[in-house]
N, CA, C and O atoms as a GROMACS GRO file, in nm:
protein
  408
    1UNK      N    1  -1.995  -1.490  -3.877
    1UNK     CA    2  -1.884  -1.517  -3.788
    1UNK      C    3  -1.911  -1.451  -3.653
    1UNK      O    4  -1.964  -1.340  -3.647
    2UNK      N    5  -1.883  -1.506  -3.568
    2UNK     CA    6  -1.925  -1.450  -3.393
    2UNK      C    7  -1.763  -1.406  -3.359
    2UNK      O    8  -1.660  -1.473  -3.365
    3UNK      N    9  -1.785  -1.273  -3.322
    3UNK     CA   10  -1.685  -1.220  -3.213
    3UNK      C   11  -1.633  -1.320  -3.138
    3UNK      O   12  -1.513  -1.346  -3.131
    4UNK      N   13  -1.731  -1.385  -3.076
    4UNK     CA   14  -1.632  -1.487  -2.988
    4UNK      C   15  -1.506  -1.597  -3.062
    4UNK      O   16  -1.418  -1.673  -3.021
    5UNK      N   17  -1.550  -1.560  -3.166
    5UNK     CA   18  -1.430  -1.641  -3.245
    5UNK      C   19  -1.338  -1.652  -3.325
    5UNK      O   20  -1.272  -1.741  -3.378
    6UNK      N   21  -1.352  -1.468  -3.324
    6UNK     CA   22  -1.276  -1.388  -3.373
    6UNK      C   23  -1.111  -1.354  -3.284
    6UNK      O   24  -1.109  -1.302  -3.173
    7UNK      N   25  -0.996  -1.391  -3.354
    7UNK     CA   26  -0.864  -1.398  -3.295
    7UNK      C   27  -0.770  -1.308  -3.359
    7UNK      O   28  -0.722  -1.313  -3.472
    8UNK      N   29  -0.749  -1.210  -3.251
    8UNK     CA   30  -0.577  -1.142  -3.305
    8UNK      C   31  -0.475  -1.168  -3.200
    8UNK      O   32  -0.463  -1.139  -3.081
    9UNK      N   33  -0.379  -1.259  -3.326
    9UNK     CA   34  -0.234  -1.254  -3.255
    9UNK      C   35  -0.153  -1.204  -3.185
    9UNK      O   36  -0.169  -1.091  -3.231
   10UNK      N   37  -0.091  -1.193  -3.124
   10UNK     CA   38   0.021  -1.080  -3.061
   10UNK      C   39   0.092  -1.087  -3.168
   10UNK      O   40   0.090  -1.187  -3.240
   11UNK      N   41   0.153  -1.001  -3.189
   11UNK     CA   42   0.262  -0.984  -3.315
   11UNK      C   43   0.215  -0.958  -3.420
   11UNK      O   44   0.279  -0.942  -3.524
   12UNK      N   45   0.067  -0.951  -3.403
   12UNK     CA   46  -0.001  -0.914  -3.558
   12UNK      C   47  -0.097  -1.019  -3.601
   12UNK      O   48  -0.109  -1.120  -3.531
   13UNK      N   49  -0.163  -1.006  -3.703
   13UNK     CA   50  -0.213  -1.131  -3.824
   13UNK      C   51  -0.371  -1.112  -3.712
   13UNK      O   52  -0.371  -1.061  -3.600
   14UNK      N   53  -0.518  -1.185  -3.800
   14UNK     CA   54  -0.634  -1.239  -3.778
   14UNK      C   55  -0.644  -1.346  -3.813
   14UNK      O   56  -0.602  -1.405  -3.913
   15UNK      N   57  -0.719  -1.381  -3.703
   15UNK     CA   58  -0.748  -1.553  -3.735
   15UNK      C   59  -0.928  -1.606  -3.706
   15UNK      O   60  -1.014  -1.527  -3.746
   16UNK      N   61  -0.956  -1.685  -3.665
   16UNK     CA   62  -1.082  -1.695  -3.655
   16UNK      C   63  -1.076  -1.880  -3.643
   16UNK      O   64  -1.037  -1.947  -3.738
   17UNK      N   65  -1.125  -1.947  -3.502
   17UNK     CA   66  -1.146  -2.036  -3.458
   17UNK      C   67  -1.293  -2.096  -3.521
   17UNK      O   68  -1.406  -2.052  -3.497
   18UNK      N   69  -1.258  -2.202  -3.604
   18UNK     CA   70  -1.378  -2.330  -3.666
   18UNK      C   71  -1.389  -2.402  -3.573
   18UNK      O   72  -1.508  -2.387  -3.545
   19UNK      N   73  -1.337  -2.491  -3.482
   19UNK     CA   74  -1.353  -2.654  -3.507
   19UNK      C   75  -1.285  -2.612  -3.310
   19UNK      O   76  -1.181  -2.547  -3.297
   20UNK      N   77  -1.346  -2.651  -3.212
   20UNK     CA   78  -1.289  -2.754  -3.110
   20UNK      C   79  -1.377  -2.848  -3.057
   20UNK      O   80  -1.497  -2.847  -3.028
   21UNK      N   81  -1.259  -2.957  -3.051
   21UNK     CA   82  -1.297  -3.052  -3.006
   21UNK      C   83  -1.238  -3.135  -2.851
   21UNK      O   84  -1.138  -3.205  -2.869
   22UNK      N   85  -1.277  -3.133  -2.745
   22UNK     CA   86  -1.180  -3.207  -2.642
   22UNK      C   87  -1.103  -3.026  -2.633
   22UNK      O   88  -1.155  -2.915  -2.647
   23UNK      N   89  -0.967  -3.067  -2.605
   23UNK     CA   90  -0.836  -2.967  -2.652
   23UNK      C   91  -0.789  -2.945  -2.729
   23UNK      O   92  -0.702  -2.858  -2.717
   24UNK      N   93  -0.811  -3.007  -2.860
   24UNK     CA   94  -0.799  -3.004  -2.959
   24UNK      C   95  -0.886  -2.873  -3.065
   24UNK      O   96  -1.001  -2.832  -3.048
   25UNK      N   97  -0.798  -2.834  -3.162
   25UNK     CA   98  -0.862  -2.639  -3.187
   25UNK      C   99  -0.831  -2.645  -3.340
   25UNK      O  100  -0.722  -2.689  -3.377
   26UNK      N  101  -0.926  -2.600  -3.431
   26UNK     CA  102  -0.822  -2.593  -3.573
   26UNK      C  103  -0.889  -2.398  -3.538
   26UNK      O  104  -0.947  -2.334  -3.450
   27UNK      N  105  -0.838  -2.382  -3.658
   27UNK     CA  106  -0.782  -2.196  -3.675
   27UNK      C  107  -0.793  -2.182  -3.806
   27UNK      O  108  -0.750  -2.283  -3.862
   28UNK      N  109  -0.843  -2.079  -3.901
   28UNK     CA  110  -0.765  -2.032  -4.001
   28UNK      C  111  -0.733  -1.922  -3.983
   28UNK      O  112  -0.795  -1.831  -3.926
   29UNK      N  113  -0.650  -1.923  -4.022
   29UNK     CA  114  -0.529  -1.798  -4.002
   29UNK      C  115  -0.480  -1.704  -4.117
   29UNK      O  116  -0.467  -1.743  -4.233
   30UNK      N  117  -0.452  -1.570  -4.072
   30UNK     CA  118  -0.362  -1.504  -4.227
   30UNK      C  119  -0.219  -1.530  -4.205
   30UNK      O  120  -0.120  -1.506  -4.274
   31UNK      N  121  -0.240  -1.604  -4.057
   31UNK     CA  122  -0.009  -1.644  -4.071
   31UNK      C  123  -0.016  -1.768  -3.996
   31UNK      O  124  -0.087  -1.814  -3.907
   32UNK      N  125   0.111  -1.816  -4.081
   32UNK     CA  126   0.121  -1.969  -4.004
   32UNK      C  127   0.211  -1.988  -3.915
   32UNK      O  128   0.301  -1.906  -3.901
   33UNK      N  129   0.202  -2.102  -3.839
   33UNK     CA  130   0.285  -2.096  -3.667
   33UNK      C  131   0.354  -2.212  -3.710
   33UNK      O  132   0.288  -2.274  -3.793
   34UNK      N  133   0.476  -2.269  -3.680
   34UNK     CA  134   0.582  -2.343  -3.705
   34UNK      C  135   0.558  -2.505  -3.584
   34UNK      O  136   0.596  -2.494  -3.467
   35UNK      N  137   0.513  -2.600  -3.620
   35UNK     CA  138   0.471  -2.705  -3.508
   35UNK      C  139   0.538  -2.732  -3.422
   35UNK      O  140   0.655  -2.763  -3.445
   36UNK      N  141   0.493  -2.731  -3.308
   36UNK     CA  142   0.566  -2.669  -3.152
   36UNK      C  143   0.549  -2.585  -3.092
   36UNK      O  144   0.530  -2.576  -2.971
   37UNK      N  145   0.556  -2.473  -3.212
   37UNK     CA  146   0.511  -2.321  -3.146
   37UNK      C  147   0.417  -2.280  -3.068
   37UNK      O  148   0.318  -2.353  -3.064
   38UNK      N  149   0.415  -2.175  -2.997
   38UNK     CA  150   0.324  -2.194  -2.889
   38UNK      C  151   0.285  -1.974  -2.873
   38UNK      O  152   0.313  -1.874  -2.806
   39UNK      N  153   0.207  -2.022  -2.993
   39UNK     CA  154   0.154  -1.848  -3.037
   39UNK      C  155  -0.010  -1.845  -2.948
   39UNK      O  156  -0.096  -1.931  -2.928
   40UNK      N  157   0.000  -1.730  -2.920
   40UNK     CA  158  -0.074  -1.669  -2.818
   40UNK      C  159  -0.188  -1.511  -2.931
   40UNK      O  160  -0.168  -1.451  -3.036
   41UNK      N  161  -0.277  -1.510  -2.842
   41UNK     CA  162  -0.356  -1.385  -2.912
   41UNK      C  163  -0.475  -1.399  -2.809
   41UNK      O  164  -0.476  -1.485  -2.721
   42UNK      N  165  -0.596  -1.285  -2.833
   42UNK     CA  166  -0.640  -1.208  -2.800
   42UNK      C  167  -0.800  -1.212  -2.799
   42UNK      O  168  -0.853  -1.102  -2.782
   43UNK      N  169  -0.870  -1.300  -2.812
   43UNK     CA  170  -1.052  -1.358  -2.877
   43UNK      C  171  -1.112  -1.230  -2.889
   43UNK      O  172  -1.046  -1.149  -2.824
   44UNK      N  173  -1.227  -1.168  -2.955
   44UNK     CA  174  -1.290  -1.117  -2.975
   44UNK      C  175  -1.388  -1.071  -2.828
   44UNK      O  176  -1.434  -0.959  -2.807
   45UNK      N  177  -1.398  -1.161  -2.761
   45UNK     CA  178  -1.454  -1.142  -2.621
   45UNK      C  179  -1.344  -1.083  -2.509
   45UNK      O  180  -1.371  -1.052  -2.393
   46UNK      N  181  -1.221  -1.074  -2.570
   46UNK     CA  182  -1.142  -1.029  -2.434
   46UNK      C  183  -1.048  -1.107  -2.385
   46UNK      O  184  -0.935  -1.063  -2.365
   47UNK      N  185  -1.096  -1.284  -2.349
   47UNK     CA  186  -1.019  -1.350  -2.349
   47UNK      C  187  -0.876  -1.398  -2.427
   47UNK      O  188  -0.860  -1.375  -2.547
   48UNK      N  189  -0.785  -1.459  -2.356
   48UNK     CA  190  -0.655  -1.464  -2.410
   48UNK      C  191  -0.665  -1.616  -2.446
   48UNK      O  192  -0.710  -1.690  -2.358
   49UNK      N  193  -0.629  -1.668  -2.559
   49UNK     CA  194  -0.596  -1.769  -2.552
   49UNK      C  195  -0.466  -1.811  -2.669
   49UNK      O  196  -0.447  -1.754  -2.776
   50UNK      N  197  -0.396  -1.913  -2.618
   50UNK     CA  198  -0.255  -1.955  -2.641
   50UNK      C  199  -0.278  -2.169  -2.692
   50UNK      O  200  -0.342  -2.263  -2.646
   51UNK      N  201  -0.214  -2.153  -2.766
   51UNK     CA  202  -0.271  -2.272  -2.863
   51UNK      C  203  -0.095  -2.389  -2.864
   51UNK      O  204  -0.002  -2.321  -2.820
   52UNK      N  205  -0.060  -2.506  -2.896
   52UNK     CA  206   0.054  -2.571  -2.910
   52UNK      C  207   0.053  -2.620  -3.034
   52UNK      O  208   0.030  -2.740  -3.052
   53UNK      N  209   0.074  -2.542  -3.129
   53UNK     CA  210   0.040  -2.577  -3.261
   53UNK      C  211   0.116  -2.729  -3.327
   53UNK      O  212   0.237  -2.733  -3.348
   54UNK      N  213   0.036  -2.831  -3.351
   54UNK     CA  214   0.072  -2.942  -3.422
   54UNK      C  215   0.070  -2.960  -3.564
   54UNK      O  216   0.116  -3.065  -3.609
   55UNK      N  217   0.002  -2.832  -3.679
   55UNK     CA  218   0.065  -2.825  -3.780
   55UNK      C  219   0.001  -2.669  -3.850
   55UNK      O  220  -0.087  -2.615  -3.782
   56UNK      N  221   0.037  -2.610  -3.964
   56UNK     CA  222   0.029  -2.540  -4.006
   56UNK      C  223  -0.011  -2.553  -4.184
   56UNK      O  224   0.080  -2.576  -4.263
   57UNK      N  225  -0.136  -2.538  -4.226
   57UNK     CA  226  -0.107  -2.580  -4.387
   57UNK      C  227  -0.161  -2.480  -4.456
   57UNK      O  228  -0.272  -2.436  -4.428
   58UNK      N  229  -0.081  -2.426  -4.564
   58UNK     CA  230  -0.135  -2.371  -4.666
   58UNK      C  231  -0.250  -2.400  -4.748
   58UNK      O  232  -0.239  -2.496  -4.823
   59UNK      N  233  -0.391  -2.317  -4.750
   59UNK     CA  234  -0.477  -2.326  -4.826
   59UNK      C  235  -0.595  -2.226  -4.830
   59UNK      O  236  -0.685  -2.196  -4.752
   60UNK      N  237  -0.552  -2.184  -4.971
   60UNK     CA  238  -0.597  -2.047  -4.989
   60UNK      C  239  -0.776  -2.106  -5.060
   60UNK      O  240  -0.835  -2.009  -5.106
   61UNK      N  241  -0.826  -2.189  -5.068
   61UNK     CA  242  -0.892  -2.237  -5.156
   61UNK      C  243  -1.071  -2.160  -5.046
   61UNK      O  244  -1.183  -2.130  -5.088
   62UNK      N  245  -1.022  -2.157  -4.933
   62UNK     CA  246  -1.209  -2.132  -4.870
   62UNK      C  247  -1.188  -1.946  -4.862
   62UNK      O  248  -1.082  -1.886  -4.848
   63UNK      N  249  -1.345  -1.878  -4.878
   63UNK     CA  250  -1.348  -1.756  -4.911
   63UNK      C  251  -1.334  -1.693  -4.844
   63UNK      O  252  -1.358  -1.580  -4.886
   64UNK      N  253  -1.290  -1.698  -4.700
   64UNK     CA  254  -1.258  -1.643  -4.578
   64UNK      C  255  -1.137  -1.535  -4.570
   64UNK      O  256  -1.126  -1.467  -4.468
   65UNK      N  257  -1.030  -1.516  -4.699
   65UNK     CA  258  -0.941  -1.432  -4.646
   65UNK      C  259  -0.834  -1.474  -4.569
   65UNK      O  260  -0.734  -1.402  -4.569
   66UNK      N  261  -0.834  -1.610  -4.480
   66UNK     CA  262  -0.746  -1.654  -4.436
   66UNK      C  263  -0.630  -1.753  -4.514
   66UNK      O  264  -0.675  -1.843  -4.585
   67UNK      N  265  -0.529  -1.742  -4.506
   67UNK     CA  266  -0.406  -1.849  -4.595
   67UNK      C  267  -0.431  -1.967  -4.529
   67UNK      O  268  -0.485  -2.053  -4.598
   68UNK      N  269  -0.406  -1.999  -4.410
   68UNK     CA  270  -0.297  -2.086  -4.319
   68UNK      C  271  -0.460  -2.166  -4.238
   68UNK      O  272  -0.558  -2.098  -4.207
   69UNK      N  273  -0.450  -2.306  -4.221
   69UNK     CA  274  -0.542  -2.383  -4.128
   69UNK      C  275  -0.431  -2.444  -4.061
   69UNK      O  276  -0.348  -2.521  -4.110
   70UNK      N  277  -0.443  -2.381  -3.883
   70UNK     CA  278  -0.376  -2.419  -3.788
   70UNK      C  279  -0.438  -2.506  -3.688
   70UNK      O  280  -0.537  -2.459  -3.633
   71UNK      N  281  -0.392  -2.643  -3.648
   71UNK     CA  282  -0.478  -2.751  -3.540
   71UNK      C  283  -0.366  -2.770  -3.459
   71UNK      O  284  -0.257  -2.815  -3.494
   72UNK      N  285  -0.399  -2.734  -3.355
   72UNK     CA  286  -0.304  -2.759  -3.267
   72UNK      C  287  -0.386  -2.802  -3.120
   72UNK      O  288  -0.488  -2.871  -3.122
   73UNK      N  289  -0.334  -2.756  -3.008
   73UNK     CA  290  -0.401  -2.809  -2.899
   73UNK      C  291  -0.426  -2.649  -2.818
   73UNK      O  292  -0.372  -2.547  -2.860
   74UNK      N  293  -0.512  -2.653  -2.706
   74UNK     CA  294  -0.556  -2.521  -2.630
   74UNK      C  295  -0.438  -2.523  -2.478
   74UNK      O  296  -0.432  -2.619  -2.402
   75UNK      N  297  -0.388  -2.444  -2.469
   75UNK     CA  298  -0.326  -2.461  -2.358
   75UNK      C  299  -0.444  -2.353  -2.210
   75UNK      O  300  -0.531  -2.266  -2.218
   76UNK      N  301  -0.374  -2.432  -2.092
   76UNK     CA  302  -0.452  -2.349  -1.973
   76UNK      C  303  -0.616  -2.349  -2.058
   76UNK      O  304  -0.689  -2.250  -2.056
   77UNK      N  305  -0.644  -2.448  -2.114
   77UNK     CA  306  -0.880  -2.390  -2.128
   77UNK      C  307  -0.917  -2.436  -1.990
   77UNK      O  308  -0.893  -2.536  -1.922
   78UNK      N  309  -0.974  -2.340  -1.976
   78UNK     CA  310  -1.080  -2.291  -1.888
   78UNK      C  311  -1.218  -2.357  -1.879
   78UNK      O  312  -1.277  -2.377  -1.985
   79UNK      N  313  -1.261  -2.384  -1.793
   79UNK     CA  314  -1.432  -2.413  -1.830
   79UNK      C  315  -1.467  -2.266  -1.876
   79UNK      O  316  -1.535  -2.284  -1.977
   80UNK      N  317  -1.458  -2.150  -1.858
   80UNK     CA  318  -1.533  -2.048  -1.869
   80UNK      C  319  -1.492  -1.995  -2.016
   80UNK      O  320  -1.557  -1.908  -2.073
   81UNK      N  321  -1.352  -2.070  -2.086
   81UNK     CA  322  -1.304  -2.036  -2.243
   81UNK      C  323  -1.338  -2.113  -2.310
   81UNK      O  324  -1.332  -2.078  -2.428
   82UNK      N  325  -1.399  -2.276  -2.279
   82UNK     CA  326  -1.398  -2.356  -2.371
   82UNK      C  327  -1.570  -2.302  -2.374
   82UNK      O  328  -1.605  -2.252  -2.481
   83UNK      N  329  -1.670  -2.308  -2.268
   83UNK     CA  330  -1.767  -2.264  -2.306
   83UNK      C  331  -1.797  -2.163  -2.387
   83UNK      O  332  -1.880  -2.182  -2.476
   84UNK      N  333  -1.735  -2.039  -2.371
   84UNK     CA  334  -1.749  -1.950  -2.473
   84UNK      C  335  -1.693  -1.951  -2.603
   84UNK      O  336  -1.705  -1.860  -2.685
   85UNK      N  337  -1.626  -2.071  -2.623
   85UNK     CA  338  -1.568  -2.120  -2.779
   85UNK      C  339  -1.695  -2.156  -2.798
   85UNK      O  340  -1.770  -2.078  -2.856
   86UNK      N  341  -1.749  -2.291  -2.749
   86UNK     CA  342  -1.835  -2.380  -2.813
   86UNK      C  343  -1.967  -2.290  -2.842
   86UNK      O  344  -2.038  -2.296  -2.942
   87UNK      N  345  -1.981  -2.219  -2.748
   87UNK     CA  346  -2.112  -2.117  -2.769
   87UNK      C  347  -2.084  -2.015  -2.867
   87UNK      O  348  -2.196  -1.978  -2.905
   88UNK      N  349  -2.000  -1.953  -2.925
   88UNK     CA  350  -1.967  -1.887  -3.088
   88UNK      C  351  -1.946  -1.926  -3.145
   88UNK      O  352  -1.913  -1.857  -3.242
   89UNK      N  353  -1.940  -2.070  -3.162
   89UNK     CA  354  -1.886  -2.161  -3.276
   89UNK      C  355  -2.032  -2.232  -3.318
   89UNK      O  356  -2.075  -2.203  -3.430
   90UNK      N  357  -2.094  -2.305  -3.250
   90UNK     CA  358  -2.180  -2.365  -3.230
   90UNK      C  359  -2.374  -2.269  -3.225
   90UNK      O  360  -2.482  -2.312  -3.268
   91UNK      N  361  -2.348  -2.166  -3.170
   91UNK     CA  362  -2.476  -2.045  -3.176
   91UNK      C  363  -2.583  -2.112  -3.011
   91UNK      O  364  -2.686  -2.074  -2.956
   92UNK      N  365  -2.494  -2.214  -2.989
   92UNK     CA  366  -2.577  -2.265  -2.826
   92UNK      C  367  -2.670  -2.375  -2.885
   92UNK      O  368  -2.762  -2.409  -2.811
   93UNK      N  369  -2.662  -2.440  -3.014
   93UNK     CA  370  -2.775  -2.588  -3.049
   93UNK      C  371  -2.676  -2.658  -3.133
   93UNK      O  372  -2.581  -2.639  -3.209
   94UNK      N  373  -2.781  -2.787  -3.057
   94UNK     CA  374  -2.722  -2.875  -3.136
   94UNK      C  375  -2.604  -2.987  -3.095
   94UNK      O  376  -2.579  -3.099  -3.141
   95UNK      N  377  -2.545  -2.909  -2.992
   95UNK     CA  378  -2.362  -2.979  -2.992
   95UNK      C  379  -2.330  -3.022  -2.867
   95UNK      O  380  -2.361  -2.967  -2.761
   96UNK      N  381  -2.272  -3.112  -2.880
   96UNK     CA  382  -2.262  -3.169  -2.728
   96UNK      C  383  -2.210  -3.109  -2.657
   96UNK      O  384  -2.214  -2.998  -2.710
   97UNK      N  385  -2.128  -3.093  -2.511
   97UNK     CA  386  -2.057  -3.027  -2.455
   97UNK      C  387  -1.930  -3.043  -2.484
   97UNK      O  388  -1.894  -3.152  -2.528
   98UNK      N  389  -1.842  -2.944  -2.468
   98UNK     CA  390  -1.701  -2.927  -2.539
   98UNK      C  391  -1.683  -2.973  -2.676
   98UNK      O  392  -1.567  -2.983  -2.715
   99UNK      N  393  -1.774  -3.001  -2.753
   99UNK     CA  394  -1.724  -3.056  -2.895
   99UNK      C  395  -1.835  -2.911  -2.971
   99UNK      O  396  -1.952  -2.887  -2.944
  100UNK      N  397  -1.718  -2.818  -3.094
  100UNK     CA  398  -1.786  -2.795  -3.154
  100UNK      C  399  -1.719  -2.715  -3.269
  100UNK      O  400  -1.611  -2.656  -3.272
  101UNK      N  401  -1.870  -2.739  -3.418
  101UNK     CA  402  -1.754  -2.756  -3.547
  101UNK      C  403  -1.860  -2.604  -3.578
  101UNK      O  404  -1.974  -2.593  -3.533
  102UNK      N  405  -1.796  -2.510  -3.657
  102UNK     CA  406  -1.839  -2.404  -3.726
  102UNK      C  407  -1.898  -2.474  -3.904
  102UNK      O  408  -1.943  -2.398  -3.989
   0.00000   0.00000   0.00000
């Protein structure tokens, strides 16, 4: 898992960013966000980033420690946040620009 994709909430809980694509973001999470919600935290690099969550689901089934897979959308990305998503998600091969799956 890369720091860069490592996420703490405000209010608490870890999460850890898999999957963006476009603006589009999934998450697993140890807490789930209510669709609409618009929960905010902290990346492993420093950066802040704040998400518009479109759903929240229970599934304890992958070995990660996390409950909750959150997909929602990225609010305010940055060229300089989405690059550093795709580049901890991705390791810099392989992936097109802005699209990338862990």
């Amino acid at each position: 898992m890369s720091k860069a994709t490592e996420l703490a909430w405000e209010g608490g809980g870890e999460a850890r960013v898999v999957a963006l694509s476009g603006e589009s973001i999934v998450i697993r999470s140890a807490r789930a966000h209510a669709p609409g919600s618009r929960p905010s935290g902290v990346l492993g690099s420093g950066r802040e980033l704040r998400i518009k969550t479109h759903r929240s689901k229970r599934d304890e089934s992958p070995a990660d420690g996390m409950l909750f897979t959150v997909e929602g959308r990225v609010l305010d990305l940055t060229r300089e946040l989405r690059e550093a998503l795709v580049s901890g998600l991705a390791g810099g091969a392989g992936q097109a620009p802005g699209d990338a799956q862990a």
